[in-house]
N, C-alpha and C positions, 0 to 999 in steps of 0.2 A: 507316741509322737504324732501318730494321726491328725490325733486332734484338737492340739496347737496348732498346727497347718493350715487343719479347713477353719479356724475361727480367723486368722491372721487372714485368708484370704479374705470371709467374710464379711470383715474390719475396712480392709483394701478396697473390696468392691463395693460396699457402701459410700464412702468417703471419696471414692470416685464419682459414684449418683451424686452425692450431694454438692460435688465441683463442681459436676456440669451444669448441675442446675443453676445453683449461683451463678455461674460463668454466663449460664442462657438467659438468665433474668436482666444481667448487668449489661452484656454485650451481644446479646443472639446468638442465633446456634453456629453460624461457620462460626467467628470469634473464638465461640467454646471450645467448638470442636477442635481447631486449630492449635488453641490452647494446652488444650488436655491432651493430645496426640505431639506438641513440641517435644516432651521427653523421649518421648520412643524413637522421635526422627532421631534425635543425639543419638540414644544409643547407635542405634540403626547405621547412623552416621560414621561411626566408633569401629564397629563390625566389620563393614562392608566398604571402606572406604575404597578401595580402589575400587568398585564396580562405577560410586561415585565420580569419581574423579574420572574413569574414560567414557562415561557419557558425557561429562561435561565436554571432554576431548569432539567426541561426534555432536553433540548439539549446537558448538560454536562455531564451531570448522564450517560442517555442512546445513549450519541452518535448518534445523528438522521441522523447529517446532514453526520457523518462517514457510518451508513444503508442505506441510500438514498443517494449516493456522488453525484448526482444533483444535490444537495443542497450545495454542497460545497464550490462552483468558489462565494457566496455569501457573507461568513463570519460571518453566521449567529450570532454562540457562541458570536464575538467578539461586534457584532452590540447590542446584546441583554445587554451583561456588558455594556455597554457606557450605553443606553438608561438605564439600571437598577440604574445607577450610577447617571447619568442625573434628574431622577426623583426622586432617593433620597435626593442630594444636595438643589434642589429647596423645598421640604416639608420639611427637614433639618432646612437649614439657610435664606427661607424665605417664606413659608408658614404656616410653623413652624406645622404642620399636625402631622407630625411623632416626636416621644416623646422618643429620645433611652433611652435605661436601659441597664443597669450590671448583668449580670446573674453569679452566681457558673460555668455555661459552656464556659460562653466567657473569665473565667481566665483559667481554664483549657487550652484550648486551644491555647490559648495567650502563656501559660506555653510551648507547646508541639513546637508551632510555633517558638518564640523563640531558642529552646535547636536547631530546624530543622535548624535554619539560624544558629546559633554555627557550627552547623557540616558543612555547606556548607563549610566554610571558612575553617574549617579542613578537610577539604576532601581529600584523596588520588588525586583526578583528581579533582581539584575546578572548573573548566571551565566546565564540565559535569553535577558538581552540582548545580553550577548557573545558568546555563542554565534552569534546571529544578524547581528550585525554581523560576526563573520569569515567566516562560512560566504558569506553575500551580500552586505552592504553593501560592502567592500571589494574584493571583486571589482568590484560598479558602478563604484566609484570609479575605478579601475585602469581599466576597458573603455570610460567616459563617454570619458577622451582618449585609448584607443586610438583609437576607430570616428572619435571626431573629427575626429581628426589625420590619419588613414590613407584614409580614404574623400573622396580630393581628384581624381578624373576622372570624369566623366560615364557611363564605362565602368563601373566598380566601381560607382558608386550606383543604375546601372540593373539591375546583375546583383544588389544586394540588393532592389531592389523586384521582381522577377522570384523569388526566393529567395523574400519574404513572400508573395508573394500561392500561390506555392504548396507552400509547407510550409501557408498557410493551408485550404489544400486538403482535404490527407493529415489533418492535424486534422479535416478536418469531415467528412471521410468514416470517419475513425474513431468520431466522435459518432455516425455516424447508424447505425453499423455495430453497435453497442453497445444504442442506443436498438429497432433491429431486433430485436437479439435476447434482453434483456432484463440484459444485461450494466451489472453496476456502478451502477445504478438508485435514487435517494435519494427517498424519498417516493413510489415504485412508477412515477413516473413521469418524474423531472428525470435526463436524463444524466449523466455523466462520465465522464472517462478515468481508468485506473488509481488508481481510488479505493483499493486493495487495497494498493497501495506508497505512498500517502500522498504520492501526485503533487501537484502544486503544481496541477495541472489536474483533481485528483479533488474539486473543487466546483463543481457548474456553473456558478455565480457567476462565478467566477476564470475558470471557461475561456468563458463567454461576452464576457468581457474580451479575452483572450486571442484571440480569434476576430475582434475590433471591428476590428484595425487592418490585415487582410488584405480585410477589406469595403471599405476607405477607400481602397487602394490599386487593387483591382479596381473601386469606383466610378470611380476618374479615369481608368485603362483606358478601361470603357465609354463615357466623356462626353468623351474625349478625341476633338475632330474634324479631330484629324491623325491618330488611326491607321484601319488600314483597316478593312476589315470582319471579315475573319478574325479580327485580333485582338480588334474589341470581339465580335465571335461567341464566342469563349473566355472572355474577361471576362464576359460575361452569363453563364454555362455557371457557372465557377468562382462569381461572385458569388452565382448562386443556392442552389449546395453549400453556402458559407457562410453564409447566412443561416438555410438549412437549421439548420447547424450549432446556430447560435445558437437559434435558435427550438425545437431538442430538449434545450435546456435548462432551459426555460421562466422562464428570468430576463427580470423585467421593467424592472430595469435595459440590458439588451441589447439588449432589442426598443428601448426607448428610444434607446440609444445608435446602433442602425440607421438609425432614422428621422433622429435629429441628423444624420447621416453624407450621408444619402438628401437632407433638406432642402436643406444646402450645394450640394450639386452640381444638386438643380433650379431654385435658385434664382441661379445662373449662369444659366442659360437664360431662366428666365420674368422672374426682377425683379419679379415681384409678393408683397408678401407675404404678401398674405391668402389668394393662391392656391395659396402655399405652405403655408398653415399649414392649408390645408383638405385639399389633398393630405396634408400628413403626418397630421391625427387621423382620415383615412380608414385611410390605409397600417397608422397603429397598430391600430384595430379589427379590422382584415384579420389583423396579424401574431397579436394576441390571441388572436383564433378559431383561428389556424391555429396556434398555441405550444399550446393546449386549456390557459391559466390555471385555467379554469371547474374544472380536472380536479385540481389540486393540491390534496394534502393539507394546507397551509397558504395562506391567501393564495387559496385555490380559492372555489367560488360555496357551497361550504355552508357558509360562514364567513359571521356576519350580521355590519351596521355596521361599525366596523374590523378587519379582519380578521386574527387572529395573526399573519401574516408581518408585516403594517404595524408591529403593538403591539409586536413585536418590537425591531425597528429602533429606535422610539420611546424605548423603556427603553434600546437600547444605549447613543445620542445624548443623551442624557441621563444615561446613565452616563462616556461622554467628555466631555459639561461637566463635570461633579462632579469627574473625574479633573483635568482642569485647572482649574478653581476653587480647588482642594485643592492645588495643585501648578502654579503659573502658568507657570513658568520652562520648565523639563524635561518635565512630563505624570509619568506613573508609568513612562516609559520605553518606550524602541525595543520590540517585540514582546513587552508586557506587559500589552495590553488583554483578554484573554480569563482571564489567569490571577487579572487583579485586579477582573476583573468586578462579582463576587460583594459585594465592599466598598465599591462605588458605585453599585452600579443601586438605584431606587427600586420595583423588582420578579424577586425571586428565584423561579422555577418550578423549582430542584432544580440547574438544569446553569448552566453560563456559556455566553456568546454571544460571535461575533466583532462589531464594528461596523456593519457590511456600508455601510460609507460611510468614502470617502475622505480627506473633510476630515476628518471627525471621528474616524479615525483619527489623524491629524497634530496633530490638537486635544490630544485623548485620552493619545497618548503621547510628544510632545516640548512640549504647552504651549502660549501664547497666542503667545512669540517663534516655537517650529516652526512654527506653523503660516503666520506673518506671513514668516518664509525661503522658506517652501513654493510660498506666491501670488506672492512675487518672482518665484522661482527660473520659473513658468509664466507670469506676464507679460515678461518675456526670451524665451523662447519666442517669445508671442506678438509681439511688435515685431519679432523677427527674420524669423519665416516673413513678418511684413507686409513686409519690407525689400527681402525673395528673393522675392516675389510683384511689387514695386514693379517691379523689376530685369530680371524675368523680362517684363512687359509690354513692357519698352525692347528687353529681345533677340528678343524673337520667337523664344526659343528653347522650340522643342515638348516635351523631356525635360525641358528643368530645370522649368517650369510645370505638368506632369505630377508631379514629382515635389514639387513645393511644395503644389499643391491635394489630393496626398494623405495628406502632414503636417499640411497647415489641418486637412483633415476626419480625420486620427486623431485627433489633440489634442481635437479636438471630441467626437468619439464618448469619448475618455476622460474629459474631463469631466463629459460626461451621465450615462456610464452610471457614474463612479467615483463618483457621488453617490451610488447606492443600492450600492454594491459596494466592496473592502475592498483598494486596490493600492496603496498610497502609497509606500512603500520597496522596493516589487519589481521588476522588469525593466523594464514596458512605459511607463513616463514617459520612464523615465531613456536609454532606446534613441530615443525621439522626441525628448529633449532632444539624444542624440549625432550622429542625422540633421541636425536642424536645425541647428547647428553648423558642419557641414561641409559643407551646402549653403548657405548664405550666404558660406560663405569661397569656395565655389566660382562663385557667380553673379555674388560682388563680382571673382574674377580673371577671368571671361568677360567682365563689362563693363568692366573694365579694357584687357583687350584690342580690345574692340571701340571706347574711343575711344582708346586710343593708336593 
């Protein structure tokens, strides 16, 4: 039997030489190479799919390969969708492994996605808003029920909150690495990452968002009193990096959002809530001084009465009613609030502004119905995580209640801090709506198990 084996390899490995070569004659050698190595990514793809699929999770959330642009000239994001698509299709429609369901979240969203494509096509500028609806919306769309569907064992949801909390890291030590050295610096003193590439993280704004939901997760870490020491000793270590993080951004949405985050989990413990609420406007004062607000060129202490960054805001939110007042149905369309600024704010200074607030974003450019899809689509959410939290009381199971109190508290950190900050259609909702999702289908088949 031997040696059928070594001739079939040696059949193999010739007929390989002889691809590549043709392959390098025709197209050159990446092409070739590229070529000849497709099959293996399928498999590969086939195999490992869920490793695929939560790095896609951490390369889009947190922009890695935007932190690292090393990484860039590679495609990571794009390589990882194909290969996450790849291995879903195969367990799909012929392994048949994967078993999709219907959830309350995925009509939601469906709902929300929908009215977004309505508004593309109404758009003040449609070219703008199509653009943006292929380039991201439809990838969410697509990866809301990949991560859903695919992230159904205890295993894989653990190895993504392991994933968040430290990619959440490498981000924040890139912030501070930046703010050290003077690097990429807006108003001489608020961080970012590769502002220079027009990073989805080159406003501190965004990435102090971006930063909220790896706090949420290292919060449950450290409050969690089934892990040991070591691990909440790491959890405090990393939790402090990001906050760090957030705090050399000096968004006052973020600090905000910390404290909501911070609250939740003390208020597990104490149950008081006035002692909560004393703790958190101490913690905010604390975080204030130590963010140096006082120090911003906007929104800083030499600004008298309302301060420009406020007045700001003011006229934006105010120019997203106008937009929907003007346009009740659709808004002026999916990523059309900055370009149509200009024709609705009750105060022009020369340039256009983004929202810097999330409803009124959703106000602003899908309309009085978007926005009404929008609070659905997060009160689904919210019932669900209460469901998996219900659930998780009855199992006494340590991970999956670790994993639910750190989706309470991201959701929460996102609704505080998206109040002053501008993410409505971008990753980090829509990755806590695909979480949620797929841990309630998983607490509801753990409790099933546990009374059959």
């Amino acid at each position: 039997m031997a040696q059928p084996k070594a001739n079939f390899a040696m059949w193999l490995t010739g007929i390989f030489c002889v691809l590549i070569i043709v392959l390098y004659q025709e197209l050159g050698f990446i092409a070739a190479f590229a070529i000849v190595l497709l099959p293996f990514a399928a498999v590969m793809a086939v195999q490992i799919s869920t490793v695929f699929i939560i790095l896609f999770i951490l390369f889009s959330y947190f922009r890695l390969h935007e932190a690292f642009p090393v990484l860039m000239p590679f495609k990571i994001p794009k390589l990882l969708a194909l290969a996450s698509l790849t291995g879903i299709a195969w367990h799909l429609f012929i392994s048949r492994k994967l078993t999709p369901f219907w959830h309350t979240g995925h009509m939601a969203f469906c709902l929300v996605f929908v009215w977004v494509t309505i508004s593309v096509f109404a758009a003040k500028d449609r070219p703008l808003a199509m653009q943006f609806w292929i380039d991201i919306f439809t990838k969410v769309f697509l990866m809301v029920f990949v991560i859903s569907w695919w992230l159904n064992t205890k295993k894989a949801f653990n190895w993504v909150r392991l994933g968040i909390m430290l990619s959440g890291v490498l981000v924040a030590c890139v912030a501070l690495y930046n703010k050290a050295n003077g690097i990429g610096l807006v108003e001489g003193t608020r961080v970012t990452i590769s502002r220079h590439l027009r990073s989805q993280i080159g406003d501190p704004n965004d990435l102090s968002l971006v930063l909220m939901f790896p706090v949420s997760f290292l919060a449950a870490e450290l409050f969690s009193e089934h892990n040991s020491k070591w691990i909440r000793f790491f959890a405090l270590i990393g939790l402090i990096t990001v906050i760090a993080g957030v705090i050399a951004t000096q968004s006052r949405g973020g600090l905000l959002g910390i404290c909501a985050v911070m609250a939740y989990f003390i208020y597990q413990k104490v149950k008081n809530p006035v002692v909560v609420m004393a703790i958190g406007a101490v913690a905010m004062l604390v975080l204030v001084a130590a963010a140096g607000i006082s120090d911003r060129q906007s929104g800083g202490a030499a600004e008298e009465g309302v301060d420009a960054s406020a007045m700001g805001r003011i006229y934006a939110w105010q120019a997203a009613i106008n937009m929907a007042t003007s346009n009740p149905l659709t808004g002026v369309g999916v990523n059309n609030f900055v370009s149509n600024y200009y024709f609705y704010s009750p105060h022009w200074d020369g340039k256009n502004h983004a929202v810097h607030s999330t409803w009124f974003q959703v106000l602003g450019e899908t309309g009085f119905v978007g926005l009404a899809v929008y609070f659905l689509m997060l009160t689904v959410i919210v019932r669900s995580l209460r469901r998996s939290f219900m659930i998780c009381n009855q199992l006494s199971c340590a991970s999956l209640m670790l994993n639910t109190n750190a989706l309470r508290a991201g959701l929460l950190g996102f609704c505080v801090a998206g109040t002053f900050l501008t993410q409505a259609f971008n990753w980090p909702i829509y990755i806590i709506l695909s979480l949620t999702i797929a841990l309630e289908k998983m607490t509801q088949a753990e409790y099933g198990l546990l009374r059959g």
